[in-house]
C-alpha positions, 0 to 999 in steps of 0.5 A: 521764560515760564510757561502755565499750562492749563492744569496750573504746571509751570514750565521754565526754559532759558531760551525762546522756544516755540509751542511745538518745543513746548509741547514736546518738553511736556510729550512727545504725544502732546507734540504729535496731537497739537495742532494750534494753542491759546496763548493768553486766551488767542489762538495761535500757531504751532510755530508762535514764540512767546514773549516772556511768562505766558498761560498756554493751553494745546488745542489737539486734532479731535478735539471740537476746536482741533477739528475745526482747524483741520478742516479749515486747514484742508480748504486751503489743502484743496485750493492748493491742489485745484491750482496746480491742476488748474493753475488759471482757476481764480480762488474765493473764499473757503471756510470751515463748515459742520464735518468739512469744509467747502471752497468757491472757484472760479474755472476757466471750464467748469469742474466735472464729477470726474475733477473731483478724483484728480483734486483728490489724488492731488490733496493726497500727493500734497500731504505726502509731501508734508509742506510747512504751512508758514503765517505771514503778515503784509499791509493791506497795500501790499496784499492787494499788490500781491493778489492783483499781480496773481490775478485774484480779482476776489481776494482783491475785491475782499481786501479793499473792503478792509480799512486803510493801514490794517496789517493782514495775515495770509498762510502759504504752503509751497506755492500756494498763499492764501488770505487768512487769519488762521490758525492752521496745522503745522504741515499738509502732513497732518491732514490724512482723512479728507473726501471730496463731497460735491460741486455745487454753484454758488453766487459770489459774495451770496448774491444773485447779481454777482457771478456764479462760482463753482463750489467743492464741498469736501468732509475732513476729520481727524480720524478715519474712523470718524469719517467711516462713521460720517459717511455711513450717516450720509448713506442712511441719511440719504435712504430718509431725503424726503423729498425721495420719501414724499415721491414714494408715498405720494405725498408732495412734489414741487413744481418748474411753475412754482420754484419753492412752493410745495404742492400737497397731494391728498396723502400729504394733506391727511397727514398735514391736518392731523398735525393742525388738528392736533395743534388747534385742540392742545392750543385750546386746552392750553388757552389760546383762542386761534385768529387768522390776520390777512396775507397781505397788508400795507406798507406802514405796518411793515415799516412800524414793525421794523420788517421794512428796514430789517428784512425788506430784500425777503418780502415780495410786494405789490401796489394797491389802489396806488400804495404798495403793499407787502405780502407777510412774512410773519405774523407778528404784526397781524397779531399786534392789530388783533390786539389793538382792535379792542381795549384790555384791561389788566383781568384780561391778561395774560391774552394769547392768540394763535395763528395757523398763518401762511407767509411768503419770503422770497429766498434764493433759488439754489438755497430752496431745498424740499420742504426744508427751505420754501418761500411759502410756509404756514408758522404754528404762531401764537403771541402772548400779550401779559404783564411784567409780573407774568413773564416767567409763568408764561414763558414756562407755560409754552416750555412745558406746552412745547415739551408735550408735543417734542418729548410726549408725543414724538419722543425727541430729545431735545436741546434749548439755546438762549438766543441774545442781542444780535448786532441788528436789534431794535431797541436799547440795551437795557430792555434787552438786558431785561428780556435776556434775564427774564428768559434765562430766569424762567429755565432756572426755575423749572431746573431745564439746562441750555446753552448761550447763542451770543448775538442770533436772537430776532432783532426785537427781543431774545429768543429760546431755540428749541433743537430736537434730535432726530432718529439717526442723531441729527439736530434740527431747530424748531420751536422758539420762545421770543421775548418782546418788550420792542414792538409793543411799543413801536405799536403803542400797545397798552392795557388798563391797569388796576389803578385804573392807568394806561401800561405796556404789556409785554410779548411772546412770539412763539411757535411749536413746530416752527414751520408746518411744511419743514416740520413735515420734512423732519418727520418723514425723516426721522420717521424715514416713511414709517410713521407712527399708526395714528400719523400715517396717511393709510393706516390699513391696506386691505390687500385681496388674492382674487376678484371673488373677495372683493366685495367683502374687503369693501364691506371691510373698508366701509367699516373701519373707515365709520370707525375712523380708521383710514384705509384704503383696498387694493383689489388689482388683478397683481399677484399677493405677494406683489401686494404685499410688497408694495404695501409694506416696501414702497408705501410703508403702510403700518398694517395690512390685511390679506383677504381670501376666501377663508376670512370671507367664510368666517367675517375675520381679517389676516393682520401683517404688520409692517417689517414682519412676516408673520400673520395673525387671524382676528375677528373683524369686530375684534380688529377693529377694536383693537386698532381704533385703539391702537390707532389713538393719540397718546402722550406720555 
């Protein structure tokens, strides 16, 4: 038998041998780092015997796919564990996720904080033992017998949703079998690094109507080090949670009266128009005239656009003089009648039109987080009706306009994904083909790297996802460019061509910051409450040490509020440094000015910045100056 690994060596043995025997002839290190293959291009176990001359590549514990597996691995360690301590707990299901792994049970009694330490331990006993981790096969009527004779109504449930006659694979270690198409490690001997994360409640199957389970979430790497790593991410990640970080600087909140909903306080507001502002006078530079459709619109439209019979259990409806109406969830179709309302001719285009649009979309309540997931957001949506002939001018148009904002102003690094054809997509495969290569046509122009989605493009037309990099290496997508030959004509759109003919233009959806309240989020994130001058809610915090000087830092308010700044005088009766404190821990404002009887004397301020003890004596004409220019927007 030979045996063509990945670098082109050609291995020969006279016997059949498995992967582990395999890679043991090549390494012993080889054999100690494997923990699964590709055998012919399909993943495999550690304990596969080939069947004559095959190609065979090694997947080892740190690589991408390695870590993946191990941590897939670790699920079913944790389920083992659970079910010897809770030997009458029904299991669901269990997969690999980002740096873990999470499995939903269904307890006798609920699982407590305090379960987690024993699930723990227990995990911990189970890789001492070091169980081979064997891959079996049964029919489909053999594996629904065996988990109905174990009680397991919700591996029962899943199988019979599988066609008649399909053979199953399922992995057991020691007593423990669960289903699964696998690969796993060899033995629970190679799963060390694991930590026990969270409990949380989740729906089976993801739905309401269904029971609610009891989820673990647990992390798994291949290495310590890696999880030291990880866990001093969560920590600082958890120090920038925004909901913590808009308590604290008084920006939002979220209501028991509106689940989902975020309440803006007027520092949040400050912030939240400096972000339209800005967005209205670059989209007006760029181009673009701003509408504003209506929130709520009837049936027919929905059910023209598809959103009817693709995205129906999101939207939230209601009935109108006897026809039942749906509250938007987009904006796309409000754009399309602007569009419609008046006759184009070919001069016309490209026309883009941008919306500061409010949709509702009606999401679970255990999946509502902060400002992240809501049910009512305002999208930055701007559609771009063109010809054929100007697809990749535009497309690129909104690349480099969307750089600007990322790269230019906020200094994100970014990442572009090409989103193609998902399973659920409305027109044929041909048009498809079209926008797929008109989109990857653009980028190949302008020289911008990006990496292929397969199948999670908007069921219209492909997309580009733009994914920024956040200040502690998180990943968050944002901007968006989707291409649409679909709705323009489900909606029957034309324009006037030069030889005088009725065309179809084509379409842009596109968004900048995506969602305005998540893109908030990510901000106060990023930034942790620190925000850039020209973005803080309270630019200068005019701090007084006694009553006698009060007037004087009111005179000072007045003045740089006339020049634009936004500040705001702290003249309690609270000593300074408790002032001090204040301002720069808790409100994390950018510049503080201590006025005594000294600045009074002279009409000068004392500056202190955020983070840094020291201060620095300025007139106030100069001061002013100086932060009115600081205090611009500047893209580089």
């Amino acid at each position: 038998m030979k045996v063509i690994l990945k670098d082109g060596n050609v291995i020969e043995f006279n016997e059949s041998v498995n992967m582990f025997q395999i890679a043991k002839e090549i390494s012993n290190s080889l054999a100690k780092k494997a923990v699964a293959c590709r055998v012919e291009g399909e993943l495999q176990n550690m304990s596969f015997v080939p069947n004559g001359d095959v190609k065979v590549e090694f997947i080892t514990a740190e690589s991408e796919e390695g870590e993946e597996i191990i941590r897939h691995s670790t699920a079913h360690l944790m389920a083992a564990a659970v079910m010897r301590l809770f030997p009458k707990t029904k299991v669901a299901i269990g997969p690999a996720i980002e740096n873990g792994y999470y499995y939903d049970f269904d307890p006798v009694e609920q699982f407590g904080e305090e379960d987690l330490v024993k699930i723990e331990n227990e995990m911990k006993k189970i890789v001492k033992e070091n169980i081979k981790i064997e891959r079996l096969e049964m029919t489909r009527e053999e594996a629904i017998k065996h988990f109905a004779e174990m009680g397991e109504i919700y591996k029962v449930e899943l199988i019979e949703a599988i066609p008649a006659g399909e053979t199953l694979t399922l992995y057991k270690q020691g007593d423990f079998v669960d289903l699964c198409r696998g690969p796993h490690v060899p033995s629970t001997g190679y799963l060390k690094v694991f930590k026990l994360k969270n409990l949380a409640g989740a729906y089976w199957r993801g739905d309401s109507k269904n029971k609610m389970l009891q989820r673990i979430y647990g992390l798994a790497f291949s290495d310590e080090k890696k999880l030291k790593e990880y866990l001093i991410f969560l920590e600082e990640a958890e120090k920038r949670d925004h909901r913590k970080i808009g308590r604290d600087l008084d920006l939002f909140f979220m209501s028991d009266y509106g689940p989902g909903f975020p309440f803006f306080l007027p520092k949040g507001m400050v912030m939240r128009n400096i972000l339209l502002d800005l967005w209205k006078k670059e989209h007006y530079r760029a181009g673009y005239e701003q509408i504003l459709t209506p929130i709520m619109l009837n049936k027919e439209l929905w059910e023209t656009s598809g959103h009817w019979f693709n995205y129906r259990e999101n939207m939230y409806t209601s009935v109108v003089d006897d026809s039942e109406f749906a509250i938007k969830p987009m904006n796309c179709p409000g754009g399309i009648l602007v569009y419609k309302h008046g006759i184009h001719s070919y001069r016309d285009l490209p026309i883009r039109t941008g919306e500061l649009g409010t949709v509702h979309r009606h999401e679970f309540s255990g999946a509502l987080h902060g400002l992240f997931r809501v049910r009512t957001f305002t999208q930055d949506d701007a559609h771009i009706f063109m010809t054929q002939n100007q697809i990749e001018t535009e497309i690129i148009g909104v690349i480099n306009l969307i750089d600007k904002f990322y790269r230019g102003l906020f200094g994100f690094e970014y990442e572009i994904e090409l989103s193609t054809r998902p399973e659920k997509a409305i027109g044929s495969e041909e048009i498809w083909n079209k926008a797929e290569s008109a989109l990857e046509k653009a980028l190949n122009t302008i020289g911008r790297q990006y990496k292929i989605n397969p199948g999670d493009g908007a069921f219209y037309g492909p997309k580009l996802d733009f994914k920024i990099k956040d200040a502690i290496g998180r990943t968050w997508q944002c901007g968006t460019i989707q291409l649409d030959f679909n709705l323009p004509e489900r909606f029957d759109l034309n324009y006037v061509g030069e030889d005088g003919e009725k065309h179809r233009p084509v379409m842009i959806h596109r968004v900048v910051y995506g969602s305005i309240e998540r893109f908030m989020g990510i901000l106060m994130e990023h930034y942790a409450g620190v925000f850039p001058i020209w973005l803080a809610p309270v630019q200068v915090k005019i701090l007084t040490i006694n009553d006698e000087v009060a007037s004087y830092a009111e005179m000072v308010s007045e003045k740089l509020k006339d020049a634009g700044i936004r500040a705001e005088v702290d003249s309690r009766t609270e000593s300074i440094g408790y002032k001090i404190r204040e301002a720069n821990g808790h409100y994390k404002v950018p510049v503080q000015l201590i006025i005594g009887k000294s600045e009074v004397e002279n009409e000068s301020v004392n500056v202190r910045r955020f983070g840094s003890q020291e201060q620095v004596s300025f007139s106030l004409e100069e001061f002013i100056n100086n932060i009115v220019e600081e205090s611009k927007i500047k893209f580089n």
